[in-house]
TORTORZA-980194 format. One line per field, with one value per residue: residue number from 1; residue in one letter; x, z, y of N, C-alpha, C, O in turn. Coordinates in Angstrom, 1 decimal, decimal comma. Example, Ala and Ser with C-alpha at 12.3 -4.5 7.8 and 13.67 -1.06 7.14 Angstrom:
<sites>
n	[1_2]
res	[A_S]
neast	[13,2_12,8]
nup	[7,8_7,1]
nnorth	[-5,7_-2,2]
caeast	[12,3_13,7]
caup	[7,8_7,1]
canorth	[-4,5_-1,1]
ceast	[13,2_12,9]
cup	[7,8_7,9]
cnorth	[-3,3_0,0]
oeast	[14,2_13,4]
oup	[8,5_8,0]
onorth	[-3,3_1,1]
</sites>
This chain:
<sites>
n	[1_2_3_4_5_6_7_8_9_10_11_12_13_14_15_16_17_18_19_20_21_22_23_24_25_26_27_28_29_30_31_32_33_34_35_36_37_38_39_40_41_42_43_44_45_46_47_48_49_50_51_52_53_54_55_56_57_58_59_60_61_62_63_64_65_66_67_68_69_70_71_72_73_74_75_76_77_78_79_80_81_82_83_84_85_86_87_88_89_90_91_92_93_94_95_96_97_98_99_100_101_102_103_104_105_106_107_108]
res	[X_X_X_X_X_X_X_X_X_X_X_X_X_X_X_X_X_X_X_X_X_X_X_X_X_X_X_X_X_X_X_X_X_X_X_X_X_X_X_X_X_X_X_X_X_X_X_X_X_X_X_X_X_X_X_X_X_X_X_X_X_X_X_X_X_X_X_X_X_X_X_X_X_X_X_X_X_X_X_X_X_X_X_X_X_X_X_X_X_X_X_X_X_X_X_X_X_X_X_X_X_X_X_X_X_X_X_X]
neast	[92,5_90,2_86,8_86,0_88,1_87,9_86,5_88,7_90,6_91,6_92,1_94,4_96,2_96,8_97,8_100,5_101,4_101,8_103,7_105,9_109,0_109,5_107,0_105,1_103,6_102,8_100,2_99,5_98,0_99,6_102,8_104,2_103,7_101,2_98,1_97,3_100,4_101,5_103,9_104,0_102,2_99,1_97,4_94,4_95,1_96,4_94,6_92,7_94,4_94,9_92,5_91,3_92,7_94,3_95,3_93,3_91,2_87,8_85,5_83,0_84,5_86,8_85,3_84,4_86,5_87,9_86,3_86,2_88,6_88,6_86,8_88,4_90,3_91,1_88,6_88,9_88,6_90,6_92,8_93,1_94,0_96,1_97,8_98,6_100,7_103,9_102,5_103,9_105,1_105,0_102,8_100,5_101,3_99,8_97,1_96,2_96,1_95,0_92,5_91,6_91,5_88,8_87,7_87,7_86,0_83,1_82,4_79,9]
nup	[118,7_119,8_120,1_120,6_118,8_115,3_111,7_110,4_111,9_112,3_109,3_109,3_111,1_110,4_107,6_108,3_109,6_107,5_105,6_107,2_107,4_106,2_107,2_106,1_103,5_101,2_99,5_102,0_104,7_107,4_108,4_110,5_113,7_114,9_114,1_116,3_117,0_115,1_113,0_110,5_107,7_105,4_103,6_104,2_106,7_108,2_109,0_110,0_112,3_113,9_114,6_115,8_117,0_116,0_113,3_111,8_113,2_112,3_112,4_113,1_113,0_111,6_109,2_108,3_107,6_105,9_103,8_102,9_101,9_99,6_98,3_96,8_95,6_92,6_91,4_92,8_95,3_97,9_99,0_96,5_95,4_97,0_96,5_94,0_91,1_91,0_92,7_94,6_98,0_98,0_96,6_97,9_100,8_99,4_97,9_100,9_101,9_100,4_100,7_103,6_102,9_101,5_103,6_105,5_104,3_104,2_106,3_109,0]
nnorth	[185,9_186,0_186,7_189,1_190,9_192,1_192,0_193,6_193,8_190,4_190,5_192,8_191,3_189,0_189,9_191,2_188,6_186,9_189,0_188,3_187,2_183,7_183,1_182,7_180,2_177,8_175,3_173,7_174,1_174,9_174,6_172,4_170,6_170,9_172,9_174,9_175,6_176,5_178,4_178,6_179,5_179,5_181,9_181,8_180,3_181,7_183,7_181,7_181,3_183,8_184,4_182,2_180,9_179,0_177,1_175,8_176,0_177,3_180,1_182,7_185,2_184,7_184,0_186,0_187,4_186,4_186,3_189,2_188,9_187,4_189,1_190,8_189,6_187,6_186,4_183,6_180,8_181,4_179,4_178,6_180,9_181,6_179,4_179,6_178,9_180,4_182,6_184,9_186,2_188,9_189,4_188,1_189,5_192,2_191,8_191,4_193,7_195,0_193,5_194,9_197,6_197,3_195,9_197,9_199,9_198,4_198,1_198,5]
caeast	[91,9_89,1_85,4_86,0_88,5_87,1_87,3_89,8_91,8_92,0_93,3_95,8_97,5_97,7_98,7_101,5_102,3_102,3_104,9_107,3_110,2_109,8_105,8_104,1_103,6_101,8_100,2_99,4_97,3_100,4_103,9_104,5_103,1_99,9_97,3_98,2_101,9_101,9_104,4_104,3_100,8_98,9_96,9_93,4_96,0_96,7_93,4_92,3_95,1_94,8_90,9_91,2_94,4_94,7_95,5_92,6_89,5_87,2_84,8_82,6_85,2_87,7_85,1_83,9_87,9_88,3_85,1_86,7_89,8_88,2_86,2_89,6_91,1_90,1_87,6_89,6_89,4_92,0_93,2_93,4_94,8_97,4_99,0_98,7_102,1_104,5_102,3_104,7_104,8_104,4_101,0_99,8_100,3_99,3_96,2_95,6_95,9_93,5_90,4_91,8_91,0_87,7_86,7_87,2_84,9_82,2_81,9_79,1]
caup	[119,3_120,6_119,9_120,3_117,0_114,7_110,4_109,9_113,2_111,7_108,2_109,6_111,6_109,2_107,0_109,3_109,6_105,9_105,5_107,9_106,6_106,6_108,4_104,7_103,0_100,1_99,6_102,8_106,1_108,0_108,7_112,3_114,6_115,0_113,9_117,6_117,5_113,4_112,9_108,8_107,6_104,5_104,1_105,4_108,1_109,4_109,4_111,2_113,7_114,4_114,6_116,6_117,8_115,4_111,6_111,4_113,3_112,1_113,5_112,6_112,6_110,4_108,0_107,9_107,4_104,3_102,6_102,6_101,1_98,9_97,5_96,0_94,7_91,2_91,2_92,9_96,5_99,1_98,6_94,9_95,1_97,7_96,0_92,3_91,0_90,9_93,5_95,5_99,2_98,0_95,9_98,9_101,4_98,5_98,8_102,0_102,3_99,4_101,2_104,9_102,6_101,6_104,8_106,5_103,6_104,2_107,9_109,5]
canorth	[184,7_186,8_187,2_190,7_190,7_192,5_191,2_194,2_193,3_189,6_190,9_193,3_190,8_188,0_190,4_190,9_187,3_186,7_189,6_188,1_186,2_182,2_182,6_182,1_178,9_177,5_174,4_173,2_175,3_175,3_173,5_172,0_169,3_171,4_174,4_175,7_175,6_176,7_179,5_179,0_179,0_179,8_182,7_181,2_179,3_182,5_184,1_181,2_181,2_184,6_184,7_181,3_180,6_177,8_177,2_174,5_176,2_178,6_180,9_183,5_186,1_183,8_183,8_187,5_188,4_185,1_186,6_190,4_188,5_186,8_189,7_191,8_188,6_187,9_185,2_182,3_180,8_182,1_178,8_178,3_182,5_181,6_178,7_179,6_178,6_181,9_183,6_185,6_186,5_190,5_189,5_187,8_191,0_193,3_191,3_191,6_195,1_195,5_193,6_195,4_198,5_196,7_196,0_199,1_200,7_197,8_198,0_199,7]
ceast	[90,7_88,1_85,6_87,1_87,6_87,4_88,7_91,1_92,5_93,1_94,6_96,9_97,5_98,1_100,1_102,2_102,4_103,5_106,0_108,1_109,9_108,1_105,2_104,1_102,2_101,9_99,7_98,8_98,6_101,5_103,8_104,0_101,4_99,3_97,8_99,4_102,7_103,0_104,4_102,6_100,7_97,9_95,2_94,0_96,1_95,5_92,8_92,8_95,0_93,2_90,4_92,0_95,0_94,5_94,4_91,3_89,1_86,0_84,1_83,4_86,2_86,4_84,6_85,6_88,3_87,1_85,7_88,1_89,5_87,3_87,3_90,5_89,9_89,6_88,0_88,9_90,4_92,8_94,1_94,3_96,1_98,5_99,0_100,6_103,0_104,0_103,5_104,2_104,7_103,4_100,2_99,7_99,7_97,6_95,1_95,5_94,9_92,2_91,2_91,1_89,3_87,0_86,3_86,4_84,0_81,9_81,2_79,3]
cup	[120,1_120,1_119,4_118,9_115,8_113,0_110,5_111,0_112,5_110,2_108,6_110,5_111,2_108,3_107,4_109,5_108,2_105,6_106,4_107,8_107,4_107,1_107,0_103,6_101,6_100,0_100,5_104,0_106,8_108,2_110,2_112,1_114,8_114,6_115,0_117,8_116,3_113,7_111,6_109,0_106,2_104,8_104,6_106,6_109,1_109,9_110,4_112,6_114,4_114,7_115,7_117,4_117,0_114,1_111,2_112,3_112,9_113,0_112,7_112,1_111,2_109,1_107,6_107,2_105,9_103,2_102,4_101,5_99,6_97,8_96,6_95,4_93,4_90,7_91,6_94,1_96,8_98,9_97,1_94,7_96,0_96,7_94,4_92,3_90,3_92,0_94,7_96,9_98,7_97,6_97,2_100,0_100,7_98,7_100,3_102,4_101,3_100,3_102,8_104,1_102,1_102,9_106,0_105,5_104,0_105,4_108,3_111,0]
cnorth	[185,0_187,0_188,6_191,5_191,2_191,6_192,0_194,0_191,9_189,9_191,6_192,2_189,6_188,7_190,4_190,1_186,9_187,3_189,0_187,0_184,7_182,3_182,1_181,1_178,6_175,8_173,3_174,3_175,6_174,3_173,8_170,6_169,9_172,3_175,2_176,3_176,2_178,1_179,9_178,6_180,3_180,7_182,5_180,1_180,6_183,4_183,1_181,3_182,3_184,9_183,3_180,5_179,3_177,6_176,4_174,9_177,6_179,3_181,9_184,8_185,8_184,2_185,2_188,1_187,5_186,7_188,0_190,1_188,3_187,9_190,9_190,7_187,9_186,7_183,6_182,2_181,1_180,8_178,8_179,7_181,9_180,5_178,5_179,7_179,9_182,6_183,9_186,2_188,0_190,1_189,4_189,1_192,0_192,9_191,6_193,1_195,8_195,0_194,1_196,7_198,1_196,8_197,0_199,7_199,9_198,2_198,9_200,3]
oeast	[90,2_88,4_85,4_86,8_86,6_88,2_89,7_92,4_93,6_94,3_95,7_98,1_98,3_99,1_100,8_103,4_103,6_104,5_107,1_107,8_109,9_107,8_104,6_104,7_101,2_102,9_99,4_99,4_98,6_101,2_103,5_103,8_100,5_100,2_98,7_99,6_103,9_102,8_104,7_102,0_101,4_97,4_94,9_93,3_95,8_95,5_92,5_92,1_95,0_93,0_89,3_91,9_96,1_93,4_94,4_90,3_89,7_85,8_84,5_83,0_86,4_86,8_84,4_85,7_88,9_87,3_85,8_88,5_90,0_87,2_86,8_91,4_88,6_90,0_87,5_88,5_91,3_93,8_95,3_95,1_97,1_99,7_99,3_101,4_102,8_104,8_103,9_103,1_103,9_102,6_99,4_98,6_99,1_96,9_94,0_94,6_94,2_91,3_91,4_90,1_88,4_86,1_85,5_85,6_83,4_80,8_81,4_78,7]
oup	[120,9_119,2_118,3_118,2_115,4_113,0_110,7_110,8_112,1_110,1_108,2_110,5_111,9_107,9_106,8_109,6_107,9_105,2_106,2_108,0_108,7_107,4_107,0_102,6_101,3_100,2_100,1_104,0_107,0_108,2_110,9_111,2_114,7_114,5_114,8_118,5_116,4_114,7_111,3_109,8_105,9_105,9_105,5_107,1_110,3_111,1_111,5_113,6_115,7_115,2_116,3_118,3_117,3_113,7_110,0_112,2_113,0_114,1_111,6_111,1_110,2_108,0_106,4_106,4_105,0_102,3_101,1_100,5_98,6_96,7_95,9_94,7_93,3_89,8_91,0_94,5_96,0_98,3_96,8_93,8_95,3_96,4_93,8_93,0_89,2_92,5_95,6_97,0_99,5_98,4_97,6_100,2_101,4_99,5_100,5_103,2_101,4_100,6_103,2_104,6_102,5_103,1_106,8_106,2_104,7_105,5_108,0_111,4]
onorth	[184,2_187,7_189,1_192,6_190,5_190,7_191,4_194,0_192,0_189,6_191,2_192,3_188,9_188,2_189,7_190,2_186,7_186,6_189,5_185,8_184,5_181,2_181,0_181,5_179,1_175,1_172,1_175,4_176,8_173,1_174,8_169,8_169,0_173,2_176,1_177,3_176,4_178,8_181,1_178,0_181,2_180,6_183,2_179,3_180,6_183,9_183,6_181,4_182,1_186,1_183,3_179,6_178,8_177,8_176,3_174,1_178,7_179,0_182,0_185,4_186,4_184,8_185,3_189,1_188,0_187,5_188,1_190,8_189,0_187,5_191,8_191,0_187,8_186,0_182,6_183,3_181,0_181,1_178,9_179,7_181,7_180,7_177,5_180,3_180,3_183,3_183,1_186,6_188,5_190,5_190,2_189,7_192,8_193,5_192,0_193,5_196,8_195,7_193,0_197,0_198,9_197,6_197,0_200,4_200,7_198,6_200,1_201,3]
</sites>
């Protein structure tokens, strides 16, 4: 929720929340009452939330850690990749641990 958050800080710990039973969702940015309060969220819900404390704002970090996503998934939006019908919660952290390996090669 910090400036200081790096992209690879953001992907590892939505990674993190994606792997954890019941936090990952498809179809919608996040279940609850709020982005704030989200505990389920989709995989740019949780980049946001972890990059802004909230499933529903972005930020420059949010979008440096999407676009790393986005460059190891195979030609979709993070959207359109998250809720492809079958996509499984392993694809999704496999995923993410592909552009975290991305983005630590990219970073200067």
């Amino acid at each position: 929720m910090s400036e200081e958050l790096t992209p690879v800080d953001v992907l590892r710990q939505a990674r993190d929340a994606v792997a954890s039973s019941g936090a990952w969702c498809q179809g919608l940015y996040y279940r609850g009452d709020d982005g704030f309060a989200a505990t389920t969220c989709c995989s740019i819900g949780w980049i946001c939330k972890i990059a802004t404390g909230s499933a529903t704002r972005w930020s420059n970090i949010a979008g440096r850690a999407a676009e790393a996503l986005e460059n190891v998934i195979p030609g979709l939006s993070i959207s359109t990749w998250n809720d492809a019908y079958g996509r499984t919660q392993a694809e999704v952290v496999a995923g993410f641990d592909a552009a975290i390996a991305y983005a630590e090669r990219v970073r200067s």
